[in-house]
Biotite code that builds the C-alpha atoms (Angstrom):
import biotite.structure as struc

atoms = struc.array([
    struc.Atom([-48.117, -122.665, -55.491], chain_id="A", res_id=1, res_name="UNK", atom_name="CA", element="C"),
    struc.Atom([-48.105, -126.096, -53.749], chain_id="A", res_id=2, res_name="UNK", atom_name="CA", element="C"),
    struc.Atom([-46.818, -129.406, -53.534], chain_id="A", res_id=3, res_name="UNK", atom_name="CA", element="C"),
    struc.Atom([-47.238, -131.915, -56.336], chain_id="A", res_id=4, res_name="UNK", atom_name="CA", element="C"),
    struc.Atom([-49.295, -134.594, -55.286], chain_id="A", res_id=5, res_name="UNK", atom_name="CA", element="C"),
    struc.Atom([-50.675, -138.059, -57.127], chain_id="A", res_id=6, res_name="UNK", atom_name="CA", element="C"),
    struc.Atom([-53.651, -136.417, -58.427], chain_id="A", res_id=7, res_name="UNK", atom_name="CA", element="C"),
    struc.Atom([-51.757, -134.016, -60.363], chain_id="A", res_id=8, res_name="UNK", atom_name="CA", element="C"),
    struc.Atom([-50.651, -136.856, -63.323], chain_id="A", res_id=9, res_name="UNK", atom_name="CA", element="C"),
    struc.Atom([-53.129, -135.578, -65.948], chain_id="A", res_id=10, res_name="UNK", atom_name="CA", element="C"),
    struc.Atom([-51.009, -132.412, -65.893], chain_id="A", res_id=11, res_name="UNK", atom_name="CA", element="C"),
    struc.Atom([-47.924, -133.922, -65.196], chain_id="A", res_id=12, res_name="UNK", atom_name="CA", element="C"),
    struc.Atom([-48.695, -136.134, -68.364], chain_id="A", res_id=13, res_name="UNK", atom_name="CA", element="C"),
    struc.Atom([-49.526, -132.676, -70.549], chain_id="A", res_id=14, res_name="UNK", atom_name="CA", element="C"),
    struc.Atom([-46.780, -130.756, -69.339], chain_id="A", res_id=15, res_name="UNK", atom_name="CA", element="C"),
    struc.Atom([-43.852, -133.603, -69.841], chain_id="A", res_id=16, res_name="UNK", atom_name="CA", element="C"),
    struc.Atom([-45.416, -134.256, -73.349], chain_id="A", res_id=17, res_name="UNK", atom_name="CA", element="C"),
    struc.Atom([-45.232, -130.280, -74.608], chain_id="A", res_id=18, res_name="UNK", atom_name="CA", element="C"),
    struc.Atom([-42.703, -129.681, -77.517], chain_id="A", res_id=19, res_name="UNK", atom_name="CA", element="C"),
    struc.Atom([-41.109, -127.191, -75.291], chain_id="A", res_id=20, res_name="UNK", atom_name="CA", element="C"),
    struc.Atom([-40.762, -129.248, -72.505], chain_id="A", res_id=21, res_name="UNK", atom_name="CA", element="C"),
    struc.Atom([-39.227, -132.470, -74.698], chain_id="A", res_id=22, res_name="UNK", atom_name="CA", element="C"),
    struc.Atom([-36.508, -130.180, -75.997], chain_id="A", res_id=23, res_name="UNK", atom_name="CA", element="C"),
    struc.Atom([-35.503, -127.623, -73.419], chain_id="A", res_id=24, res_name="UNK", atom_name="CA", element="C"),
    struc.Atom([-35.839, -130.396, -70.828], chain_id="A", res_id=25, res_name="UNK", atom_name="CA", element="C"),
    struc.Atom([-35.776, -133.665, -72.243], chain_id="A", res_id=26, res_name="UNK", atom_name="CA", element="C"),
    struc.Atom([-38.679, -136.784, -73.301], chain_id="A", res_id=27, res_name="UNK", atom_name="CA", element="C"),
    struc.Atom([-38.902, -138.409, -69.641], chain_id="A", res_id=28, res_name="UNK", atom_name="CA", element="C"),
    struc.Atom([-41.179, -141.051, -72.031], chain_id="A", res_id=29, res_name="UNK", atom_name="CA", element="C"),
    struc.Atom([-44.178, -140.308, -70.032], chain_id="A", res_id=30, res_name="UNK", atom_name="CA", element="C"),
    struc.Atom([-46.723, -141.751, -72.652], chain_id="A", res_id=31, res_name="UNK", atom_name="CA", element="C"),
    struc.Atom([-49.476, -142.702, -70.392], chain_id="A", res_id=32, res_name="UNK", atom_name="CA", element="C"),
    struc.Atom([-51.436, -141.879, -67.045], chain_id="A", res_id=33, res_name="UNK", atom_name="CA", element="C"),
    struc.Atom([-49.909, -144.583, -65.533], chain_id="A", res_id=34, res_name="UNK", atom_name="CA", element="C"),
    struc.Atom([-46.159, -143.499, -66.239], chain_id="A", res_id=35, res_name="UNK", atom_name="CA", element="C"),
    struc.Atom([-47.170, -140.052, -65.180], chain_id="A", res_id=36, res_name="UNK", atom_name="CA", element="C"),
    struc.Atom([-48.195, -141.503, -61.705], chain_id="A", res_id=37, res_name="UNK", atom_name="CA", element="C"),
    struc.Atom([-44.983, -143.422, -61.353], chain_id="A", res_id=38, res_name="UNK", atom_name="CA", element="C"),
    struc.Atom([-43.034, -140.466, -61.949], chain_id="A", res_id=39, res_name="UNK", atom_name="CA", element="C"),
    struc.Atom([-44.727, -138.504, -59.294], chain_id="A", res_id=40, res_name="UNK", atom_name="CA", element="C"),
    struc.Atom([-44.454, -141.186, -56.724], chain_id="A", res_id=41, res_name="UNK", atom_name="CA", element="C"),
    struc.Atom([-40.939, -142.117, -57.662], chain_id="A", res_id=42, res_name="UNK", atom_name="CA", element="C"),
    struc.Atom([-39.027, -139.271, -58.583], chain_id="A", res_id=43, res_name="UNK", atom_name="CA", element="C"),
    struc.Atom([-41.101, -135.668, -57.674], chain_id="A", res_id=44, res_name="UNK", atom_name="CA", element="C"),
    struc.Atom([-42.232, -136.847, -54.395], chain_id="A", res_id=45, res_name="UNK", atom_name="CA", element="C"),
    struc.Atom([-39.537, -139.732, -52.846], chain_id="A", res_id=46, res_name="UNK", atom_name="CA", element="C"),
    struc.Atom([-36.299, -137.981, -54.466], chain_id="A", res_id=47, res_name="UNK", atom_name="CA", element="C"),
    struc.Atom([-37.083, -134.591, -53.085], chain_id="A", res_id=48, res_name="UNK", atom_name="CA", element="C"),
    struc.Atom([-36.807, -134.680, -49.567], chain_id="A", res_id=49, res_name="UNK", atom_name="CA", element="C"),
    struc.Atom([-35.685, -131.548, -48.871], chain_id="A", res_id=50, res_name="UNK", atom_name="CA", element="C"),
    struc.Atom([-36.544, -129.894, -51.880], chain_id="A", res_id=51, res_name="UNK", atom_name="CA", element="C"),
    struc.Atom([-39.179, -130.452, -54.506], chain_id="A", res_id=52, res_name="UNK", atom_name="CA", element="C"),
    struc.Atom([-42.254, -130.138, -57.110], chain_id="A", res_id=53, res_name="UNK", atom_name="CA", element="C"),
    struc.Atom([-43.896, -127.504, -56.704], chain_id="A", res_id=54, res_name="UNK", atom_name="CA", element="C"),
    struc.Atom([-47.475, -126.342, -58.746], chain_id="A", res_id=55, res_name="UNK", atom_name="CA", element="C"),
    struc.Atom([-48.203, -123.371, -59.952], chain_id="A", res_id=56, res_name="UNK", atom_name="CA", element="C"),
    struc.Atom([-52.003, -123.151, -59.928], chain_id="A", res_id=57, res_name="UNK", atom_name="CA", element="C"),
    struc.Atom([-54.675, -120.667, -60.573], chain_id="A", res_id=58, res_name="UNK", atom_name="CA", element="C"),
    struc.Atom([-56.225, -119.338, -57.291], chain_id="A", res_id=59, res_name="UNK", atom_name="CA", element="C"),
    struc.Atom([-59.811, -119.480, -58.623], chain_id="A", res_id=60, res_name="UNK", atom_name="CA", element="C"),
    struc.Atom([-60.326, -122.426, -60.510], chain_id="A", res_id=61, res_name="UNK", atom_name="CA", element="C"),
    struc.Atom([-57.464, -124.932, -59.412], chain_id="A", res_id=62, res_name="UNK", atom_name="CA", element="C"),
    struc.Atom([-55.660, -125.084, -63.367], chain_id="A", res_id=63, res_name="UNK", atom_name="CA", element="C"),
    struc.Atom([-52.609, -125.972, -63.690], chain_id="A", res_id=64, res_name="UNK", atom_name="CA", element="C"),
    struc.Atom([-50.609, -123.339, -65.225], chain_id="A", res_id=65, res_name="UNK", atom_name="CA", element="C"),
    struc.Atom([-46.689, -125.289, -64.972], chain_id="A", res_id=66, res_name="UNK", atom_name="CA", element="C"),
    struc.Atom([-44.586, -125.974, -62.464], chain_id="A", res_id=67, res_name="UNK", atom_name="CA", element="C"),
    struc.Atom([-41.496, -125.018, -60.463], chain_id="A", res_id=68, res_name="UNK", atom_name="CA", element="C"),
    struc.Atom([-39.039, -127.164, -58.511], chain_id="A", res_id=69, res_name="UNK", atom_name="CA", element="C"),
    struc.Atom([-35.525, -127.076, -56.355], chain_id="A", res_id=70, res_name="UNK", atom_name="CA", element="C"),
    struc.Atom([-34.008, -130.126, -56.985], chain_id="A", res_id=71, res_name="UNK", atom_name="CA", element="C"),
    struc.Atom([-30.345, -130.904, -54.983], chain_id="A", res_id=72, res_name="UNK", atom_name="CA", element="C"),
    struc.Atom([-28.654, -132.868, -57.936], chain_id="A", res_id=73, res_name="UNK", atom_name="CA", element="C"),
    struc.Atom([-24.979, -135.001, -57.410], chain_id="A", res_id=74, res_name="UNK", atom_name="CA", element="C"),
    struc.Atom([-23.634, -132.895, -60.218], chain_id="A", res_id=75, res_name="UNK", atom_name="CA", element="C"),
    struc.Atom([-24.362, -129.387, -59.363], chain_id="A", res_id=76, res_name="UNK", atom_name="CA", element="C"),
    struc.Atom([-22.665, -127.572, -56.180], chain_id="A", res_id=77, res_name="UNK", atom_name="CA", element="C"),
    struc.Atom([-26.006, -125.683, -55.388], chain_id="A", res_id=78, res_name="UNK", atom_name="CA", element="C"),
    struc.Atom([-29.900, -126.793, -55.413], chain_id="A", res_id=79, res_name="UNK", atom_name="CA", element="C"),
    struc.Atom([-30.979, -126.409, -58.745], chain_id="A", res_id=80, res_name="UNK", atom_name="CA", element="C"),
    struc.Atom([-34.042, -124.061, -59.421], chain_id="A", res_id=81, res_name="UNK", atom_name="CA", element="C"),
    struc.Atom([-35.839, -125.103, -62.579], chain_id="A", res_id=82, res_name="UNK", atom_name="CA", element="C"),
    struc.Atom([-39.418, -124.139, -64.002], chain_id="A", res_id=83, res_name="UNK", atom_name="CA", element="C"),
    struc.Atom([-41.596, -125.571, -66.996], chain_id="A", res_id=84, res_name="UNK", atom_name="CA", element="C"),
    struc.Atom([-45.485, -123.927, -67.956], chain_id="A", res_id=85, res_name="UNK", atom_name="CA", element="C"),
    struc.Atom([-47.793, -125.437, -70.313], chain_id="A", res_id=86, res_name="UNK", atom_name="CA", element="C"),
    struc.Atom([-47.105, -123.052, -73.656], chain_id="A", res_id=87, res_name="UNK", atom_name="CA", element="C"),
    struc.Atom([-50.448, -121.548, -73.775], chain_id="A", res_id=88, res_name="UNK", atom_name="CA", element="C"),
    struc.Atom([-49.471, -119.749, -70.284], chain_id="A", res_id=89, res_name="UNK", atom_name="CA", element="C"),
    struc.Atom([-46.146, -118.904, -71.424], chain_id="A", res_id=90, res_name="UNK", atom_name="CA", element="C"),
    struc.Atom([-44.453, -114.941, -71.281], chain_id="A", res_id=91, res_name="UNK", atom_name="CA", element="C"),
    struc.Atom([-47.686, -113.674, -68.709], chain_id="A", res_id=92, res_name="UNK", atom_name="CA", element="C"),
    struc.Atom([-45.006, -113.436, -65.773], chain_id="A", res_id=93, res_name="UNK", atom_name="CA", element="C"),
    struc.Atom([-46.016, -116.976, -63.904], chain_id="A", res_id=94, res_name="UNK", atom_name="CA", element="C"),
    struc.Atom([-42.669, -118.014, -64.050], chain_id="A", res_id=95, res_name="UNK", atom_name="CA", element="C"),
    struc.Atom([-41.066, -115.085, -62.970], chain_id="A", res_id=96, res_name="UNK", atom_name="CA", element="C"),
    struc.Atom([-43.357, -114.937, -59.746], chain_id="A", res_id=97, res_name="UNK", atom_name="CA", element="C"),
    struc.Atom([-43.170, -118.295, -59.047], chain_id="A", res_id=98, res_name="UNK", atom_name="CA", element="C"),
    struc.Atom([-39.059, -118.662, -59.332], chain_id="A", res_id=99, res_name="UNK", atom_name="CA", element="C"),
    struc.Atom([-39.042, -115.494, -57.441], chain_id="A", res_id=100, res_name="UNK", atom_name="CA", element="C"),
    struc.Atom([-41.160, -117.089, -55.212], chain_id="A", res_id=101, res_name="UNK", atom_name="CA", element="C"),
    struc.Atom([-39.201, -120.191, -54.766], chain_id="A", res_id=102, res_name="UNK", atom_name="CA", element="C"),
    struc.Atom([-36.175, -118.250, -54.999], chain_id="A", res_id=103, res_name="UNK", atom_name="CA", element="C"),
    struc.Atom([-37.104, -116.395, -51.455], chain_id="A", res_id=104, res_name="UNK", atom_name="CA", element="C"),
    struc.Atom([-38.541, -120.017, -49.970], chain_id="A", res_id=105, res_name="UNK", atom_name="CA", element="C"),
    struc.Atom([-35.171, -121.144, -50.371], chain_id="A", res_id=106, res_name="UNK", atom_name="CA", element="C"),
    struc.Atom([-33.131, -119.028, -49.004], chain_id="A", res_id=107, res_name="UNK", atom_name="CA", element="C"),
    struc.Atom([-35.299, -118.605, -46.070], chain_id="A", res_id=108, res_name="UNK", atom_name="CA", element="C"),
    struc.Atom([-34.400, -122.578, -45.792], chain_id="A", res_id=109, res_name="UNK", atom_name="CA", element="C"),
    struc.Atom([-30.449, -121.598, -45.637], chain_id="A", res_id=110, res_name="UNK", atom_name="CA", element="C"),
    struc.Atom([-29.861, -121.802, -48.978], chain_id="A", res_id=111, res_name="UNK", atom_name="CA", element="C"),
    struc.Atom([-28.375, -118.697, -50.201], chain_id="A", res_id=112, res_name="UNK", atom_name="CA", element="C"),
    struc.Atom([-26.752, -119.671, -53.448], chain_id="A", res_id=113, res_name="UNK", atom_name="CA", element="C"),
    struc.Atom([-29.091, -121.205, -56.173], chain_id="A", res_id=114, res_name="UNK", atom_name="CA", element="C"),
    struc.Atom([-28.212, -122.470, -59.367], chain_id="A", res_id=115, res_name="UNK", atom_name="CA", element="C"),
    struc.Atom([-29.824, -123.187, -62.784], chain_id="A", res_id=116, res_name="UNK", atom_name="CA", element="C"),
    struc.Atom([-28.896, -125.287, -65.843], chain_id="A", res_id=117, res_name="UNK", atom_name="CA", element="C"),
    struc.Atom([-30.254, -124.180, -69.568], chain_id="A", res_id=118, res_name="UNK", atom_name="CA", element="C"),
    struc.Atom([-29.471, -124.513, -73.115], chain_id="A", res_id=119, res_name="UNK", atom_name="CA", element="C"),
    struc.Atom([-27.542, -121.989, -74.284], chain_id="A", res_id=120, res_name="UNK", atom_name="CA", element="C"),
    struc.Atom([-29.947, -121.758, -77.348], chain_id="A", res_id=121, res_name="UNK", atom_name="CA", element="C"),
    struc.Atom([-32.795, -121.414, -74.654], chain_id="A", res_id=122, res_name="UNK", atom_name="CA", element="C"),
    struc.Atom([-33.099, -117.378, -75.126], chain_id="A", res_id=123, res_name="UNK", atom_name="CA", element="C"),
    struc.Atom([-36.185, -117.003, -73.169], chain_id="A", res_id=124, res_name="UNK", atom_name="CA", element="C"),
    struc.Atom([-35.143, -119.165, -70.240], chain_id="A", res_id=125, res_name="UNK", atom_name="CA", element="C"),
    struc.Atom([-31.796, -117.284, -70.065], chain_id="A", res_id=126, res_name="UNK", atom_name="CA", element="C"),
    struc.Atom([-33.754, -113.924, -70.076], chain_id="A", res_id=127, res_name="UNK", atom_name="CA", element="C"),
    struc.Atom([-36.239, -115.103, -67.264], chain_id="A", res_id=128, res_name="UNK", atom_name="CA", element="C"),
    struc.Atom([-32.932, -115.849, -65.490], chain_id="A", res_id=129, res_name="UNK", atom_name="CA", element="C"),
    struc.Atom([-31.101, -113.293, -65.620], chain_id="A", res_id=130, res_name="UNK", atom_name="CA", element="C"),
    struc.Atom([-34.114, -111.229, -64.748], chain_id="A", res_id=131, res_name="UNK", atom_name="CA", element="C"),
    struc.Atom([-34.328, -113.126, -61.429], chain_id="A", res_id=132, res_name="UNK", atom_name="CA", element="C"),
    struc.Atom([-30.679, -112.371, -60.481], chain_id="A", res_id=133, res_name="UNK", atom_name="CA", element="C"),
    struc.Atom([-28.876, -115.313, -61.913], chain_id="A", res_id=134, res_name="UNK", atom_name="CA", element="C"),
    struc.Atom([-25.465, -114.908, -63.929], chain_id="A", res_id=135, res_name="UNK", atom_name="CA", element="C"),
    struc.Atom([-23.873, -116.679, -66.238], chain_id="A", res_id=136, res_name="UNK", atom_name="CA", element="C"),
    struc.Atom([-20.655, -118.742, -64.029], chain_id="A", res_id=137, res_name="UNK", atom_name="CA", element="C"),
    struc.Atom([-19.816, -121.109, -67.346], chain_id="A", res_id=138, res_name="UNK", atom_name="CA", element="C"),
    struc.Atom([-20.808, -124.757, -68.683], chain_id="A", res_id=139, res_name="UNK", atom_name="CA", element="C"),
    struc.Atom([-21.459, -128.058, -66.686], chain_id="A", res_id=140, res_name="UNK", atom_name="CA", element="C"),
    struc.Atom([-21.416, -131.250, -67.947], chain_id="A", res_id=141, res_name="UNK", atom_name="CA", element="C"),
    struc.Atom([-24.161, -133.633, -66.907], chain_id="A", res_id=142, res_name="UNK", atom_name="CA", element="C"),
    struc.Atom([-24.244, -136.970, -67.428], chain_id="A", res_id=143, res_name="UNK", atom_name="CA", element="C"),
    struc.Atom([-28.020, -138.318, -67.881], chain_id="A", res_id=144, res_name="UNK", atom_name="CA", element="C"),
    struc.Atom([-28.598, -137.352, -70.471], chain_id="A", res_id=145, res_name="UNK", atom_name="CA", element="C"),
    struc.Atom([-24.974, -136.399, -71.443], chain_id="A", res_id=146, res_name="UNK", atom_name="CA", element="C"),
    struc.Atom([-25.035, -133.076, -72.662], chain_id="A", res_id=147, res_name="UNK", atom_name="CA", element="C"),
    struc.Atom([-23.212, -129.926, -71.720], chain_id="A", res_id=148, res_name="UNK", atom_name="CA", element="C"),
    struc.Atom([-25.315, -127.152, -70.267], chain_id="A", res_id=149, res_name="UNK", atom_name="CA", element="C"),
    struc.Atom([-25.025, -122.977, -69.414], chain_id="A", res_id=150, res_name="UNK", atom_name="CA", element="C"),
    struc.Atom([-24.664, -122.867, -65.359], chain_id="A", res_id=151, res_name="UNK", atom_name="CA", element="C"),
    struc.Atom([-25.942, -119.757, -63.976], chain_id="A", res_id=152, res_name="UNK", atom_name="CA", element="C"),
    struc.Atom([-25.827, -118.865, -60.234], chain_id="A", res_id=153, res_name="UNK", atom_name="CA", element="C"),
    struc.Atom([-27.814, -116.634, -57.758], chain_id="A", res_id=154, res_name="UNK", atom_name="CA", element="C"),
    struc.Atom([-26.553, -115.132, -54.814], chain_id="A", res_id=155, res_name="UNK", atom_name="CA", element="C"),
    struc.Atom([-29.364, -113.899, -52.302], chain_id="A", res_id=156, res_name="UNK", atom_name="CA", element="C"),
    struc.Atom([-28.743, -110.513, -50.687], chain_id="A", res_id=157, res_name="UNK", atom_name="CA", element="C"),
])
């Protein structure tokens, strides 16, 4: 894993434009190179101060598998751990590393309590995060985009 950076848009522009990513996450209307390079500089790198984007690469050859990040959001009591993969690397356990990963990052930071925000139709999200210690604590309602999601927490040791 490492930080997002500028040169990262091609991926960034694949990843936001994924089916899975549109509706699990929402259409951030990246629809060019351009807009994917904005985002980076304007809302993964600037926003996150202490927090961030963080890329889940391959060792060897530098791909981009997906992406993890701990993002402090006004409507949520806890940083908010979140994850997205490009589908063809999907259910091979990067997620689950890399959360777990993050997971022990942050709480070596000072933050013991994590939480998460999914659909509650998104079954294989809610199994990854349950599998990394998160439980269900009820429903939060966010307001861009306004929808009403399944809050989960996680309480480090």
């Amino acid at each position: 894993m490492r930080e997002l950076t500028i040169q990262d848009a091609p991926f960034i522009f694949n990843l936001l434009n994924t089916e899975g990513f549109k509706k699990n996450i929402g259409d951030r209307g990246i629809d060019t190179l351009e807009k994917a390079k904005l985002e980076i500089d304007t809302r993964y790198t600037t926003s996150y101060p202490n927090f961030g984007f963080f890329v889940v690469e391959d060792a060897v050859t530098g791909q981009a598998y997906g992406g993890v990040t701990l993002i402090d959001r006004d409507s949520l009591e806890y940083p908010d751990l979140g994850y997205a993969f490009l589908p063809e690397f999907n259910g091979q356990g990067f997620a689950f590393e890399a959360s777990l990963g993050l997971a022990k990052w942050a709480n070596e930071k000072g933050f013991s309590t994590l939480c998460a925000i999914v659909q509650s139709d998104n079954v294989p999200s809610i199994s990854l995060l349950k599998k990394l210690g998160f439980t269900f604590s009820g429903t939060k309602k966010m307001e861009n985009p306004e929808e009403i999601l399944d809050y989960y927490l996680r309480i480090a040791d």
